[in-house]
C-alpha positions in Angstrom: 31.6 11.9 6.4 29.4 9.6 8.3 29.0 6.8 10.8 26.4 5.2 9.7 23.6 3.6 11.9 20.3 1.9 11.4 17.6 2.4 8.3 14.2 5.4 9.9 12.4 4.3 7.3 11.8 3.4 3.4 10.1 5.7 0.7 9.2 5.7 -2.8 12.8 6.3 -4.4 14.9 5.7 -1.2 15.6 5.5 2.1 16.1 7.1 5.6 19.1 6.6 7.7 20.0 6.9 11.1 23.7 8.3 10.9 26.1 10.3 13.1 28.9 13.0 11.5 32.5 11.5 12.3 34.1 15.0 13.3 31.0 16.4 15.7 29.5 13.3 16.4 25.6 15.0 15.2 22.9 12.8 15.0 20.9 13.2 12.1 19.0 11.4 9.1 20.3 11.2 5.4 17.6 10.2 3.0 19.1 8.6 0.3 16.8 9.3 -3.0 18.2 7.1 -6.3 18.3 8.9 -9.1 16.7 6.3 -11.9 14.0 5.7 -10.1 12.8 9.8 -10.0 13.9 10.0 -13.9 11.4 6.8 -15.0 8.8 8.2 -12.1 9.2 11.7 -13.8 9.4 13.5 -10.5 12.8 15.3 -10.7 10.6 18.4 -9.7 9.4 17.1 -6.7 13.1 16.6 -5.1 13.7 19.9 -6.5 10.3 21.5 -4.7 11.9 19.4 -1.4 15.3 21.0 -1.4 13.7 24.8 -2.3 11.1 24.8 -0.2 12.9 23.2 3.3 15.5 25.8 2.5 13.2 28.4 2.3 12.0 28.0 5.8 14.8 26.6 7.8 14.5 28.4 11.6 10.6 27.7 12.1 10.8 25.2 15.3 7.8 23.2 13.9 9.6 22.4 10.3 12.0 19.8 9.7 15.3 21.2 8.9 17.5 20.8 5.7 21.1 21.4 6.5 22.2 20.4 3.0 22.6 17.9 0.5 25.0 16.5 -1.8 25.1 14.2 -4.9 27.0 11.6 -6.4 26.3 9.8 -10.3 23.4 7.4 -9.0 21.9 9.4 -5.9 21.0 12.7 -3.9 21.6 12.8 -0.1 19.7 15.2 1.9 21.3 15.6 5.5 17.9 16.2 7.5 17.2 17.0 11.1 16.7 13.8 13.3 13.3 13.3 14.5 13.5 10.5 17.1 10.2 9.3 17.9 9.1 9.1 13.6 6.2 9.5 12.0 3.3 10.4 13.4 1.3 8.3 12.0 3.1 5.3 14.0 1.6 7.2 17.2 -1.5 7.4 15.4 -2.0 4.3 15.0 -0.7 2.9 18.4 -3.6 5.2 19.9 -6.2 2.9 19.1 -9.0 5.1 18.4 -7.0 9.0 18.4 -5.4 11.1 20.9 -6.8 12.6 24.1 -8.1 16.0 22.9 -5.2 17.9 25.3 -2.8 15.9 23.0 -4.5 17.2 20.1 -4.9 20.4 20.7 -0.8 20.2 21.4 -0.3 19.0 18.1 -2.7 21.4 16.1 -1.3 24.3 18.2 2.3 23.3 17.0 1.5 22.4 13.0 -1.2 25.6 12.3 1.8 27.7 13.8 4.1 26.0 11.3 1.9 26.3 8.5 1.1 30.4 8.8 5.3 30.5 8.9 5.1 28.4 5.4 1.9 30.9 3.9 4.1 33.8 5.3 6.6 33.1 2.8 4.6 32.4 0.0 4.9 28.2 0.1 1.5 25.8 0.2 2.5 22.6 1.6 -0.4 20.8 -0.2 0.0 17.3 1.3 -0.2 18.0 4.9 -1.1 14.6 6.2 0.4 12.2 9.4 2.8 10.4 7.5 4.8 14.0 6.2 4.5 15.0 10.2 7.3 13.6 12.3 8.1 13.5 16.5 11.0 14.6 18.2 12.3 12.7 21.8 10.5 15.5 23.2 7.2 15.3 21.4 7.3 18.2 19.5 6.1 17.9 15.8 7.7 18.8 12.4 6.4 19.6 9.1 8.1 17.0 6.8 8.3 16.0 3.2 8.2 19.0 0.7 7.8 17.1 -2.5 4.3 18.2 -3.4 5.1 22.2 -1.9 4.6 25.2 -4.0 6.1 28.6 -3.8 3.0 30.8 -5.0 3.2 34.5 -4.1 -0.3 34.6 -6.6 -1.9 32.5 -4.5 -3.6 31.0 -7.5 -2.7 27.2 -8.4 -4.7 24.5 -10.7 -2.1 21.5 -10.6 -4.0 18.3 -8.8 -2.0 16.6 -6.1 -1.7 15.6 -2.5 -3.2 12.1 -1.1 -7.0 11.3 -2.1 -8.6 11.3 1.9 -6.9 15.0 2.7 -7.4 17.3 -0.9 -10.6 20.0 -0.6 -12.7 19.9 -2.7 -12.0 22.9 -5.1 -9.4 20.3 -6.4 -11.6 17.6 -7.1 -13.8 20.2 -8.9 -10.5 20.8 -10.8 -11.4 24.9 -9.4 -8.5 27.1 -8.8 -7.4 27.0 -5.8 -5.2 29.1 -2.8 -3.4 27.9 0.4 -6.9 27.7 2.0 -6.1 23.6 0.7 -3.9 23.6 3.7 -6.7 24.8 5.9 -9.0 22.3 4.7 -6.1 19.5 5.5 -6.2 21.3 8.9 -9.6 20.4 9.2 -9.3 16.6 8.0 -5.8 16.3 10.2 -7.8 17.4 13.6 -10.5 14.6 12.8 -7.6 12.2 12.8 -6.4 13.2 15.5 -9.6 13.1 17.6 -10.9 9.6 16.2 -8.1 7.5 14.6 -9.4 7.9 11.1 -9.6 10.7 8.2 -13.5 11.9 8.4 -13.7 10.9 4.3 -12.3 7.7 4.1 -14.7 4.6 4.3 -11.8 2.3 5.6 -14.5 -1.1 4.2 -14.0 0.3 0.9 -12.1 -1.6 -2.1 -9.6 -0.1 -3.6 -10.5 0.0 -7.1 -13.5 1.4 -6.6 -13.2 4.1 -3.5 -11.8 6.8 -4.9 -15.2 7.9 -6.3 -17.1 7.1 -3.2 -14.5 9.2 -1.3 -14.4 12.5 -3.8 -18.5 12.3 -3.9 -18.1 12.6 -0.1 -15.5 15.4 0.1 -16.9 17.2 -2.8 -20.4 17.0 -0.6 -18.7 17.6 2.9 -20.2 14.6 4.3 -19.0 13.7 7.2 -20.1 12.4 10.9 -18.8 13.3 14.3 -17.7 10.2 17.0 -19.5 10.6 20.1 -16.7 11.8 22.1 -16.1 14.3 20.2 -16.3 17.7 22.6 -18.7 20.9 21.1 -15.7 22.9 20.9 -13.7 20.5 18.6 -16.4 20.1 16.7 -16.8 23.9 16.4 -13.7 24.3 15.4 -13.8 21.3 12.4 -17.0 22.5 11.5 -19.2 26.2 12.3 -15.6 27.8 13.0 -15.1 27.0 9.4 -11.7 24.6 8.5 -13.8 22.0 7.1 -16.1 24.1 4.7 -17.0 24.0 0.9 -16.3 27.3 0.0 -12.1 28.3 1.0 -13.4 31.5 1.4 -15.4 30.4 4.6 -12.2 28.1 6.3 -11.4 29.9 9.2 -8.2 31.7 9.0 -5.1 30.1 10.7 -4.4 33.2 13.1 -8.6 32.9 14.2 -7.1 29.2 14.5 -4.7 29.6 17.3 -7.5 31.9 19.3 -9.9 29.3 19.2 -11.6 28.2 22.2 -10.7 24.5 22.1 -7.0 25.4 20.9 -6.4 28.5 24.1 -7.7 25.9 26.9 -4.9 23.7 25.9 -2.0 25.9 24.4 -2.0 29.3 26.5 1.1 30.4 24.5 2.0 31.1 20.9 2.9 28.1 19.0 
């Protein structure tokens, strides 16, 4: 069915290929997930969650498309939209320090759209971070990576998951919580953006014994703002509510798009 080309990139149970269909000649990826490795991991249910939720929201121009997959005895193929420039964390971390705040804004504009399409229908993300955010050629980013999704129409979930530096802190509390944990990773992802670094993680800290120090800190919202940060992006993080205690006071994701810092950037809908 394929030409294929070179390896994107390597995961926990597989890998990303560059390939190109031999009749149309399309360019996409094929992740190639083995099969063992998900049965001794126990995660069948996270390749399952992957394949229900990206084909529940396949036209949204801000979420990584799943044209199909396919399976043989040892492995699961998921044909995947091409993203040429990767992850954006690569970009992240090429910045030295974050992105300009027009570039930011760009990028919060594009995701916060994407992530009102996924509450629309019901699915929390819950692991919105820069390595499950990729780049097209043209620098426009995709939602990515739907292992750890959730199709709620409740609302109401108690399960613990996500990555450490980006989970609220009704989680930690082991609280129920709602898709306001996407609004929170909002929050955190903005930070990133703006300074190079998640506003939680204490990057000095050894492993065995940060993961403490880091839940005290979220659990406490305690946090510090880089000097270059502008009042409105800090606004935004903070008094217009993503980064707050209680989900109830996170600023919702339509108030989002309206905000000061996000309209003197992004005139036009996401």
């Amino acid at each position: 069915m394929f030409e294929m080309g070179g390896p994107l990139g390597k995961g926990q149970y597989g890998r990303v290929y560059m390939v190109r269909t031999k009749c149309e000649k399309f360019i996409l990826a094929l992740k190639v997930v083995a099969k063992a490795q998900l049965v001794s991991n126990h995660n069948e249910r996270s390749i399952r969650r992957e394949i229900r939720d990206s084909e529940k929201s396949p036209v949204h121009p801000h979420i990584l498309r799943l044209y199909g997959f396919f399976h043989d005895e040892t492995r699961i193929f998921l044909m995947l939209e091409y993203a040429g420039k990767g992850e954006l964390y690569k970009q992240l971390y090429k910045a030295h320090g974050g992105f300009t705040e027009e570039r930011s804004a760009r990028y919060m504009h594009q995701i916060t759209g994407a992530i009102m399409y996924l509450h629309s229908k019901h699915i929390i993300h819950r692991d919105i971070k820069p390595e499950n955010l990729l780049l097209t050629i043209d620098d426009k980013l995709k939602i990515a990576d739907f292992g750890w999704s959730v199709h709620s129409p409740s609302d109401r979930r108690k399960t613990y998951c996500g990555t450490l530096d980006y989970i609220p802190c009704e989680m930690i509390e082991k609280k129920g919580y709602s898709s306001k944990v996407d609004n929170w990773a909002l929050g955190v992802l903005m930070y990133e953006f703006l300074s190079g670094c998640a506003p939680f993680a204490r990057p000095s800290d050894p492993d065995e014994e940060s993961r403490k120090r880091t839940q005290m800190r979220v659990v406490n919202v305690e946090y510090s703002f880089p000097a270059h940060f502008s009042r409105e992006a800090k606004d935004l993080i903070r008094k217009a509510s993503l980064l707050q205690h209680n989900p109830k006071d996170r600023l919702e994701l339509c108030k989002v798009l309206r905000h000061p810092w996000i309209l003197r950037f992004n005139p036009l809908p996401p």
